[in-house]
N, C-alpha and C positions, 0 to 999 in steps of 0.2 A: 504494500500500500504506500502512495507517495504522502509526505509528509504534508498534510493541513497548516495552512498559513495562518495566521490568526493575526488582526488589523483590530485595531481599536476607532470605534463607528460612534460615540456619546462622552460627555466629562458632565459632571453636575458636583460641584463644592456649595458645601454650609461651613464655611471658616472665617477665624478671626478677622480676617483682612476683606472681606466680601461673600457675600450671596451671590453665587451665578459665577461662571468661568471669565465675564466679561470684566465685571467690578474688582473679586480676586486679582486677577492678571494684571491689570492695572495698575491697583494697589501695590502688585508684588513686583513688578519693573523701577516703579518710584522709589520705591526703597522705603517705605512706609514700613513703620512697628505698631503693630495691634497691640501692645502690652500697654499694660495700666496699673492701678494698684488699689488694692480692696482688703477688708480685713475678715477675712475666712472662718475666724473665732467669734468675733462679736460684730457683724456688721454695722452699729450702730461706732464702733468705736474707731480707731485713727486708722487710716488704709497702709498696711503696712507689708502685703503682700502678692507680690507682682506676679499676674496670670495676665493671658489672655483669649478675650473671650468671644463666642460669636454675635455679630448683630441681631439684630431685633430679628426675629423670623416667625412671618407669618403663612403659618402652615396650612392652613386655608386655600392657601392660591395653588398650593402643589397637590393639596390631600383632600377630597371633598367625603370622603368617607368617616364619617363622625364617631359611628360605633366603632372604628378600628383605632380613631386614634383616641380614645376615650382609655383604649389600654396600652397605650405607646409611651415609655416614660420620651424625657426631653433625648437624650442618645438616639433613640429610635428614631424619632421626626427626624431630626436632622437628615440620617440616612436618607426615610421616606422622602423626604425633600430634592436631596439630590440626586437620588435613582430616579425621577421624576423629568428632573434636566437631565439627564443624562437619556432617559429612553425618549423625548422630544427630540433632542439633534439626532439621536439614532436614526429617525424616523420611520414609516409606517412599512407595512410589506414583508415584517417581521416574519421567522420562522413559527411552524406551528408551536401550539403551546407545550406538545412532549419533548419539542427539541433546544427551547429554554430553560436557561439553568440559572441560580444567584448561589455566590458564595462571599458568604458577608464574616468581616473578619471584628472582635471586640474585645475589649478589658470585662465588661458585664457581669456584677453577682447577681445572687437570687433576689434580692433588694434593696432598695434604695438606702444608703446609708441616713439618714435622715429620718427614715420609717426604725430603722432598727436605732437610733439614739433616743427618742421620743418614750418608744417603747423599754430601752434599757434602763432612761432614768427613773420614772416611775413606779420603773421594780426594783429600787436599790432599799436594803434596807436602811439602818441607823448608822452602820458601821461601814455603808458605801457597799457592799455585797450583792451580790443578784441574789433574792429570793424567791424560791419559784411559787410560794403563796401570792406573794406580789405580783409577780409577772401571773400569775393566771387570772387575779381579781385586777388589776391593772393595764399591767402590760398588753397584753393580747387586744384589749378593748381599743386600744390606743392605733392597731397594725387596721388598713383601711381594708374591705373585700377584698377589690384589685390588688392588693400589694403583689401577691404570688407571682399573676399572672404578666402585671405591668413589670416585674424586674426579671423574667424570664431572659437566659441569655439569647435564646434564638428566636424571641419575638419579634424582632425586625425580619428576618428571613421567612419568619410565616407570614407578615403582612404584604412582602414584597410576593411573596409566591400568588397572593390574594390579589392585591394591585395589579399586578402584570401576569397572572394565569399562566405560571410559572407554576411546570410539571414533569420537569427534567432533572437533570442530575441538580443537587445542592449541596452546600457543607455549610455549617456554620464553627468557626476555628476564633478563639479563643487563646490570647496571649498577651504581649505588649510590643513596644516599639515598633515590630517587625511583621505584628499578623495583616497587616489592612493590605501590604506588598506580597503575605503571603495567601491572601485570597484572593489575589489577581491571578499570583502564579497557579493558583488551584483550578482558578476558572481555565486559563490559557491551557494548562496541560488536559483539561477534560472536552478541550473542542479539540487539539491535537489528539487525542485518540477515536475523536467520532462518538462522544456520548452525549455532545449538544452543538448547535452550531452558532450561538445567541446565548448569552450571558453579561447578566448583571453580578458585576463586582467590586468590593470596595471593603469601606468599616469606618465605622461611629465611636467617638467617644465623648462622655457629658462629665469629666474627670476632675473637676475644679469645683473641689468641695474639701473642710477642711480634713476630713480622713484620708485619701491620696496624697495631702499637701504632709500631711505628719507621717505619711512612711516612706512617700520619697526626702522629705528634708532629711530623717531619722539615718537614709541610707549616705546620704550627703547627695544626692543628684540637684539638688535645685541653687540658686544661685545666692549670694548674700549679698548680693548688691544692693545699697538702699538709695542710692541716686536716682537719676534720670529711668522711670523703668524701660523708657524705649531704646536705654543703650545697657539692658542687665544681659541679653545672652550677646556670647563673643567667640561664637565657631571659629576653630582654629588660632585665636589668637594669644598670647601666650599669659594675658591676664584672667582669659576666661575660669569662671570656677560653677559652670552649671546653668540650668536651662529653667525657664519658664513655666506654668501647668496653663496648658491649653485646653483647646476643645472641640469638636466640630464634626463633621464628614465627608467625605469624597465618593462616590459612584463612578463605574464605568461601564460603558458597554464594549464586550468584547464578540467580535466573529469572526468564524469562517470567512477566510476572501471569499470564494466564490459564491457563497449568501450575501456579503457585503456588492460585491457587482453585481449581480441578479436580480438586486431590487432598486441599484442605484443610489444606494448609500453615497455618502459624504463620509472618506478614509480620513482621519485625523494623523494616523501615524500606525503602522505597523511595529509589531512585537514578535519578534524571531528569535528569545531566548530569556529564560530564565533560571537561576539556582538558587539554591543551601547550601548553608553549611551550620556545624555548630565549631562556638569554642571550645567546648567541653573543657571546661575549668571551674574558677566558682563561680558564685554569683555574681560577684562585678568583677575578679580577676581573668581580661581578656587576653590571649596570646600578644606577649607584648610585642610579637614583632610584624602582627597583623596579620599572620600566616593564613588561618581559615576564612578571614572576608577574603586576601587574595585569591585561594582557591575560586569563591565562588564567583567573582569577579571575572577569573581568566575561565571558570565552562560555559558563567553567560557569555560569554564573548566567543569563545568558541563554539556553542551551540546553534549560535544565530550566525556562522558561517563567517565570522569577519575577524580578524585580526588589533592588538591594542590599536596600532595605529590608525585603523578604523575609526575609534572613537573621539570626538572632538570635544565633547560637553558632560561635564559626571553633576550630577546631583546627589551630595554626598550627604551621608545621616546629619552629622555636623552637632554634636548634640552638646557641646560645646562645656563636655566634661572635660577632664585633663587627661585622663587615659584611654575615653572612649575617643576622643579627637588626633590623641597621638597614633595610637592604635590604627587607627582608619586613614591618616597618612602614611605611615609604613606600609599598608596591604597598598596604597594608589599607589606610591612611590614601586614599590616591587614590581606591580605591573606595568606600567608606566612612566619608569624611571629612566629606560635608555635611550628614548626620547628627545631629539635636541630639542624640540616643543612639545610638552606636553596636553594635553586635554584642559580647557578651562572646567577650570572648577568653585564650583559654588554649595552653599550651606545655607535653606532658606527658615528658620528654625528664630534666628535674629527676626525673623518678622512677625511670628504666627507660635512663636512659643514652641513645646513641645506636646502635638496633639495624642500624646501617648497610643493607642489602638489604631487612631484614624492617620496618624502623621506618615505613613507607607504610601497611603490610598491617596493622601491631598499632595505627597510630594510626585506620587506618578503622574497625576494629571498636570503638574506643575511643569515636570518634564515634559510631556507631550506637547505643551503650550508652549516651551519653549524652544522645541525641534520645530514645530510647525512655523513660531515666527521668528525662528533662526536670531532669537534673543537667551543672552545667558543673566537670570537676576543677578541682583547683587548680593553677596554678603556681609551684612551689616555690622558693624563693630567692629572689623578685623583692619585693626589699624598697625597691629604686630603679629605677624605670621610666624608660625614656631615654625614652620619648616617649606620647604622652596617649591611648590607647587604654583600653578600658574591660576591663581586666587581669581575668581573676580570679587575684586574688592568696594564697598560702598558703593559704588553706582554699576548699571546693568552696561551689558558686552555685546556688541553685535557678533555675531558670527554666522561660520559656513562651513556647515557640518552634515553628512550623512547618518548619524547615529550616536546615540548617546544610552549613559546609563543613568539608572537610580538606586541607591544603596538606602536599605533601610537595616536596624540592627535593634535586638531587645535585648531588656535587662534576663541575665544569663547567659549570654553569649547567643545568641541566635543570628543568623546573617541570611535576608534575602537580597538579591541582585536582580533586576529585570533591564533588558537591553531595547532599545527602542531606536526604527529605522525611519528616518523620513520619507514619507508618502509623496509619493511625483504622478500621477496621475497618465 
């Protein structure tokens, strides 16, 4: 059987910087920082904690189904939202419904942190203890019908399957950093083998709440900057000490060329390879000399038939820790390195914070926008580059390039790579 091409045909973003791939893009070429500062403890008290977050989003205009979004926490809409733009530029003439497929990537517990604080405090005894007399004559009164259902992690995959009468292959994958890039890869590799030819893919996260902010400070990821927040994350640069808590969602539509030309699709950009790898270390100790992201770096690069030199534009995690950052230039250096020019590179995370589950899914479409308009954004804050890569720095880079990557990475060591070719018609 000859190998199925897979084209990417829809983009729909719910992120900090804009609603719609139009606003986004915009925002993200400018060099604009969504970060702000808010107090995650006591809102009513001094804002001291810099996230960033999505705009106002009226779910209405994308979702007119009331009873489904009645049990969608705010995570979920998002998605809903942008699978929405994303299946409009797709447009119509779509494959049947058993040969559509979504695989939708999250962080997602069973509920809402805010349901189970409500309900914890009320069950404490005298001595601050959970009592489960308490918790039964209290607690529980306190947890709403919906709760169950509204913080289900694959709630949005069943709404999407409802929405778009999606009855083909699915997954719903569950992780961090890394899953939103690893549920494109899921979708991409399940139309290369003929189990659908239409897919919706992507991942949500609604992560900016103060329990996320207390276990990634706890781990040290988040940043201590009390300045300016629109200059607190600094990829690559050698002041940087950690990333922002974001939030948001990215969609895409993935197909089959020959479905995509059959019904006359609008090709955004073509995907002719993706990998894995892990670190297998600890929890935040990654191979320090970037070994396993190089691995997967040089098979997506080899699977989609092209050579380093091929690649002109990387979209790196950037996540603007000290080791996650070094780390991910030694794997680009390694491949990259013998290069008397090498690939421009950018870290768009200075803008949009770190969307923990969704940040894979809004940096792929970020890539694709910027193959299609042959712009590299900028990287914001990196006014001291720790190491000699051909940065783009503070303002955006034209270029001219046939293909490019995107790197996304999670805590534990996890590394996806997706390679993406420009579409010429």
């Amino acid at each position: 059987m000859s190998e199925r091409r897979v084209v990417v045909t829809g983009l729909g973003f719910v992120a900090p910087l804009g609603i719609g791939a139009a606003d986004f893009w915009s925002e993200l070429v400018q060099g604009r920082s969504a970060a702000t500062r808010e107090n995650l403890v006591d809102p009513g008290a001094e804002p001291r904690h810099a996230v960033a977050r999505v705009p106002e989003l009226r779910i209405r205009s994308f979702v007119s189904n009331r009873k489904l979004l009645r049990i969608m926490c705010d995570s979920d809409r998002y998605a809903l939202a942008a699978a929405q733009m994303a299946v409009t530029e797709a447009g119509e003439g779509i494959p049947p419904r058993n040969r559509r497929g979504a695989f939708v990537g999250t962080s997602k517990e069973l509920m809402p942190y805010e349901v189970l604080r409500e309900a914890t405090l009320v069950s404490l005894d005298e001595q601050g203890h959970l009592s489960p007399r308490r918790l039964g004559k209290y607690g529980f009164p306190e947890i709403p019908p919906l709760a169950l259902v509204t913080g289900m992690p694959n709630g949005c995959l069943f709404a999407l399957s409802v929405l778009h009468s999606i009855k083909g292959s699915g997954a719903n994958l569950i992780g961090s950093g890394e899953i939103g890039l690893a549920a494109i890869g899921a979708a991409y590799r399940a139309i290369q083998a003929g189990q659908v030819e239409w897919a919706l893919a992507g991942a949500h996260d609604a992560g900016v709440n103060r329990w996320n902010y207390g276990d990634l400070h706890a781990l040290g990821l988040l940043s201590k900057w009390t300045g300016d927040p629109s200059q607190t994350v600094k990829p690559f640069d050698r002041r940087r000490d950690g990333f922002v808590l974001g939030e948001g969602a990215a969609m895409v539509v993935l197909e089959e060329l020959g479905s995509a030309l059959a019904r006359g699709a609008q090709i955004l950009a073509e995907m002719p390879g993706y990998a894995e790898t892990c670190d297998a270390g600890g929890l935040l100790q990654l191979q320090p000399d970037g070994g396993a992201l190089a691995r997967a770096i040089e098979t997506a690069i080899r699977q989609a038939g092209l050579a380093p030199e091929d690649v002109g534009y990387v979209n790196a995690c950037g996540t603007a820790t000290v080791v996650g950052d070094r780390t991910e230039a030694r794997a680009l250096s390694k491949v990259f390195g013998g290069r008397r020019r090498g690939p421009l590179v950018s870290g768009i995370k200075g803008g949009i914070g770190h969307l923990l589950a969704a940040s894979g899914a809004v940096e792929f479409g970020a890539t694709v926008l910027a193959l299609r308009h042959q712009i590299a954004p900028p990287t914001l804050n990196l006014n001291e580059p720790e190491c000699a890569l051909e940065f783009v720095r503070l303002r955006a880079r034209t270029m001219d390039t046939e293909a490019a990557i995107t790197i996304s990475r999670g805590i534990g060591g996890q590394n996806a790579v997706t390679v993406l070719r420009r579409w010429k018609s």
